[in-house]
C-alpha positions in Angstrom: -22.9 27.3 16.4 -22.1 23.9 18.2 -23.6 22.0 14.9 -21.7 23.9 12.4 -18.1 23.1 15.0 -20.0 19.2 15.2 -19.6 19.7 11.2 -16.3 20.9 10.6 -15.1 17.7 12.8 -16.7 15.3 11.5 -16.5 16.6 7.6 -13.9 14.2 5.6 -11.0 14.7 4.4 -10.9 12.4 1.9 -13.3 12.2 -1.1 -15.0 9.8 -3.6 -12.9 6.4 -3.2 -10.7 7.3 -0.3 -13.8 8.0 1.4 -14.8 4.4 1.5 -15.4 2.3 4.0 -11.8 0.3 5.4 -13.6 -3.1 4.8 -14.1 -2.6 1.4 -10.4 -0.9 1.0 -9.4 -4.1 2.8 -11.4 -6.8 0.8 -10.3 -5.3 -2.9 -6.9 -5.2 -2.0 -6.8 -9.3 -0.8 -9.1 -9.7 -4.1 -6.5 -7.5 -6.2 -3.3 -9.5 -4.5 -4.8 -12.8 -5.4 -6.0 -12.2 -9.1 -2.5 -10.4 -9.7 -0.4 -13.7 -8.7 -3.0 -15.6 -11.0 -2.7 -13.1 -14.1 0.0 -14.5 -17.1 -1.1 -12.1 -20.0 0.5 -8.7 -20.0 -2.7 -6.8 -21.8 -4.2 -8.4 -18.5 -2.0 -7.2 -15.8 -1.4 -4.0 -17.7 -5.4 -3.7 -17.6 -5.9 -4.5 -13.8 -2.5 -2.1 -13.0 -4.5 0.6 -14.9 -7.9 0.0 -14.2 -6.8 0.6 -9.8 -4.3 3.4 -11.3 -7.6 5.3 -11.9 -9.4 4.1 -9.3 -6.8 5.2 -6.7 -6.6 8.6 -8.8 -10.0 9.2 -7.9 -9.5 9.6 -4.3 -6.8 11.4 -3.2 -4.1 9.8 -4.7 -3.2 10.9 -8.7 0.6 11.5 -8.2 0.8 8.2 -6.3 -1.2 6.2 -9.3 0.9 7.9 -11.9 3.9 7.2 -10.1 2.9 3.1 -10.1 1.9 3.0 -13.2 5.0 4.8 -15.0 7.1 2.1 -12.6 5.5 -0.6 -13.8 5.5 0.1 -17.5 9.5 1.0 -17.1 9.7 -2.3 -14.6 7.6 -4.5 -17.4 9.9 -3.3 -20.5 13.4 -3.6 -18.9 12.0 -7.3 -17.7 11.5 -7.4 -22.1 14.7 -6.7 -22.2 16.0 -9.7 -20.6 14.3 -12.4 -23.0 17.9 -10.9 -25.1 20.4 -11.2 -22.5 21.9 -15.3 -22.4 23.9 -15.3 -19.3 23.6 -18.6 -17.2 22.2 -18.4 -14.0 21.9 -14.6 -13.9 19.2 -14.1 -16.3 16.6 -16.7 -14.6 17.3 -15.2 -11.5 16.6 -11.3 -12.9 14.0 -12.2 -15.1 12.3 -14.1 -11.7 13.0 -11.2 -10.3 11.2 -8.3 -12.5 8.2 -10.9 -12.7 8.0 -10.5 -9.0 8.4 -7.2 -9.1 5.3 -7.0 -11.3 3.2 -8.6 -9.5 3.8 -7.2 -6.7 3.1 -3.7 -8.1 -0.5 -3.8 -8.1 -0.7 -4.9 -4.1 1.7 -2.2 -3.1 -0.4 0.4 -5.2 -3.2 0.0 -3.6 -1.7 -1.2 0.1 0.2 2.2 0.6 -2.8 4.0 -0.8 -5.1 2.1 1.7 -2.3 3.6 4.7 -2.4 7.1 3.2 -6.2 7.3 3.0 -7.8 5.4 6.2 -8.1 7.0 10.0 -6.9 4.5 12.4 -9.7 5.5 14.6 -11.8 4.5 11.7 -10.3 1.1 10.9 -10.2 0.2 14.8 -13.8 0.9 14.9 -14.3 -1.2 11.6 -12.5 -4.3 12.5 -14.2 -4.1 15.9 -17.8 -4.3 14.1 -16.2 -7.5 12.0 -16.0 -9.0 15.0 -12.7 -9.8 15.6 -10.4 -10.9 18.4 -8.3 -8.1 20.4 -5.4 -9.8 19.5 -5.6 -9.9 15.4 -7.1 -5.5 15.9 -4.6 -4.2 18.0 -1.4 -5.7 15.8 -3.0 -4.6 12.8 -3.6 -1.1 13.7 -0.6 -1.0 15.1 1.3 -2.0 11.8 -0.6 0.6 9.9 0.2 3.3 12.7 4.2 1.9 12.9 5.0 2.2 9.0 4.3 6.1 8.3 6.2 6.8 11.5 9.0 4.7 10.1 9.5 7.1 7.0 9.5 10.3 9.3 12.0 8.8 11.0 14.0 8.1 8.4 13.6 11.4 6.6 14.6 13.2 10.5 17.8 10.7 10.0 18.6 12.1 6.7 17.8 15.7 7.2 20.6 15.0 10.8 23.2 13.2 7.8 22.8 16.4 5.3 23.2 19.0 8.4 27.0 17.3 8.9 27.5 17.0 5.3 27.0 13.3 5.0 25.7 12.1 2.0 23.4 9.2 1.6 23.3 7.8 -1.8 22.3 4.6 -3.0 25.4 3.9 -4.9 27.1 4.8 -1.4 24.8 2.4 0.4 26.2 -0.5 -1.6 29.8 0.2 -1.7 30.0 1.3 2.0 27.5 -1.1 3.7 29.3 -0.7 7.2 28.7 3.0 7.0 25.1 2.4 6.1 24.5 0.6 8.9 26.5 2.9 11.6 24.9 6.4 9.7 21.3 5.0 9.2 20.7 1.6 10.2 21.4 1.8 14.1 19.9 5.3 13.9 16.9 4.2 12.8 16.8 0.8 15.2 17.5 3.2 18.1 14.3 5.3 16.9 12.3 2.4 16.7 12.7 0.7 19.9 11.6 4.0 21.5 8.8 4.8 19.1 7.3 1.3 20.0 7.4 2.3 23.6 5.3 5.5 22.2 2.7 3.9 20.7 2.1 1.4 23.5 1.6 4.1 26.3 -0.7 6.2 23.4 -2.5 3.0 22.9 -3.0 2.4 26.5 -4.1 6.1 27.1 -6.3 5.8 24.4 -7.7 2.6 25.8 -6.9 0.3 23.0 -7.5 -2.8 25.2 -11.6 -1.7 26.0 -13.7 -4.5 25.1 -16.1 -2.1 24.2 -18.2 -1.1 21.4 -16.2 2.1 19.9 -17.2 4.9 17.8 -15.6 7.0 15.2 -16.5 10.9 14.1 -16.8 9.6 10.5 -19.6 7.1 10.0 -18.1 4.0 9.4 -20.5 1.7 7.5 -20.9 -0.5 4.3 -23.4 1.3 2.8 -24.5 1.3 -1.2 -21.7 2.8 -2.3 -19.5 0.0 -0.4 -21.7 -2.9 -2.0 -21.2 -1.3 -5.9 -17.8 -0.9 -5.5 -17.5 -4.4 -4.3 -19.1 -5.9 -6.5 -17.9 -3.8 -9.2 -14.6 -5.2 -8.6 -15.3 -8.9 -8.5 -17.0 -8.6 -11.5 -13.8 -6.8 -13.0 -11.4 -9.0 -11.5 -13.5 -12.3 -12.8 -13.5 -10.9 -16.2 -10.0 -10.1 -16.2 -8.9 -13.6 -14.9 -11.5 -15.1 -17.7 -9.9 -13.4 -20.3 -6.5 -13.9 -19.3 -7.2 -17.6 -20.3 -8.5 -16.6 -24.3 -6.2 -15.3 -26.8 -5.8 -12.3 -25.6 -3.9 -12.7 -22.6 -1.2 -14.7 -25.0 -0.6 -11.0 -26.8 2.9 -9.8 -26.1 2.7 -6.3 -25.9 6.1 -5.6 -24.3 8.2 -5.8 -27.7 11.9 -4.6 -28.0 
């Protein structure tokens, strides 16, 4: 009885990719956020976008990968759109902008994936087996812990503006900016100042701080399936960035 509750615990909730180990979650997305800045050819970046769209899909996150990859198609044609428009100043300024935009796709894909799919308890425990200092583990577990609790508190802000029938649009946020900022912004800094407060004692009671070696119910390690998929991807990514340099990452695909 007590090894089928042991089990149940320690059974994972994620599966196939999600279930990987944080380093290698962490070392494909610095990979992924270099390549993507290096990356001129739209085949190329349309390749790497959909090549992580499926590998995201895989574990635990299909809506989300769809979601990125019908943003960055719309995000890539309307920047297409712009090699039309002649208006001085304003049309360097958007097209810089979209190109950002686009490159930053790929990183946030796979960053907010990387938050939805990894226990803190199991990236503390990871970090801690890299080696690190206390002070570079705790801010960054910290981070990944303060962002999700962010957007419930934002959400509990707007469910409070709909109960007395205030609406929050975004066309409202940018011709009533003083109202943003009294209905959501100082809300939401108010909420935040006492959530930081939350997760310091929770840290402390959880003893954070301990020097020593900690343990997680999942088994964190970099085993086979951590090396493959590693190495899968620098081979990927160092195929992509080799090819972006032949003729086919001169193709212009987004035509209008």
């Amino acid at each position: 009885m007590e090894e089928n509750i042991k089990k149940m615990i320690t059974k994972r909730q994620f599966r196939h990719t999600a279930a990987l180990d944080p380093r290698c979650k962490a070392a494909l997305l610095i990979l992924i956020g270099c390549v993507s800045y290096f990356l001129n050819g739209e085949i190329c970046s349309l390749v790497l976008v959909a090549a992580f769209a499926l590998f995201i899909a895989v574990g635990n996150g299909a809506k989300w990968a769809a979601k990125m990859l019908v943003f960055y198609i719309v995000i890539a044609w309307l920047n297409a759109l712009l090699r039309y428009v002649s208006i001085p100043v304003l049309s360097v300024i958007m097209s810089v902008f979209g190109v950002t935009i686009l490159k930053l796709v790929p990183i946030a894909m796979m960053g907010i994936w990387i938050l939805r799919t990894t226990h803190m308890d199991d990236l503390m425990a990871a970090l801690q087996r890299m080696r690190l200092p206390q002070a570079v583990t705790i801010p960054l577990v910290v981070m990944f812990r303060y962002i999700p609790t962010l957007r419930i508190e934002y959400r509990m802000i707007r469910n409070t503006m709909d109960i007395r029938g205030i609406s929050d649009t975004a066309w409202k946020q940018i011709t009533h900016p003083l109202s943003t900022i009294e209905y959501i912004l100082i809300p939401l800094l108010m909420r935040c100042l006492k959530v930081t407060d939350e997760l310091a004692a929770s840290g402390t009671t959880r003893g954070l701080e301990l020097e020593e070696r900690r343990y997680a119910l999942n088994p964190v390690r970099f085993s086979w399936k951590e090396y493959m998929v590693t190495a899968l991807g620098i081979a990927f990514l160092a195929g992509l960035l080799f090819l972006d340099y032949t003729s086919i990452g001169e193709i212009i695909i987004w035509r209008v």
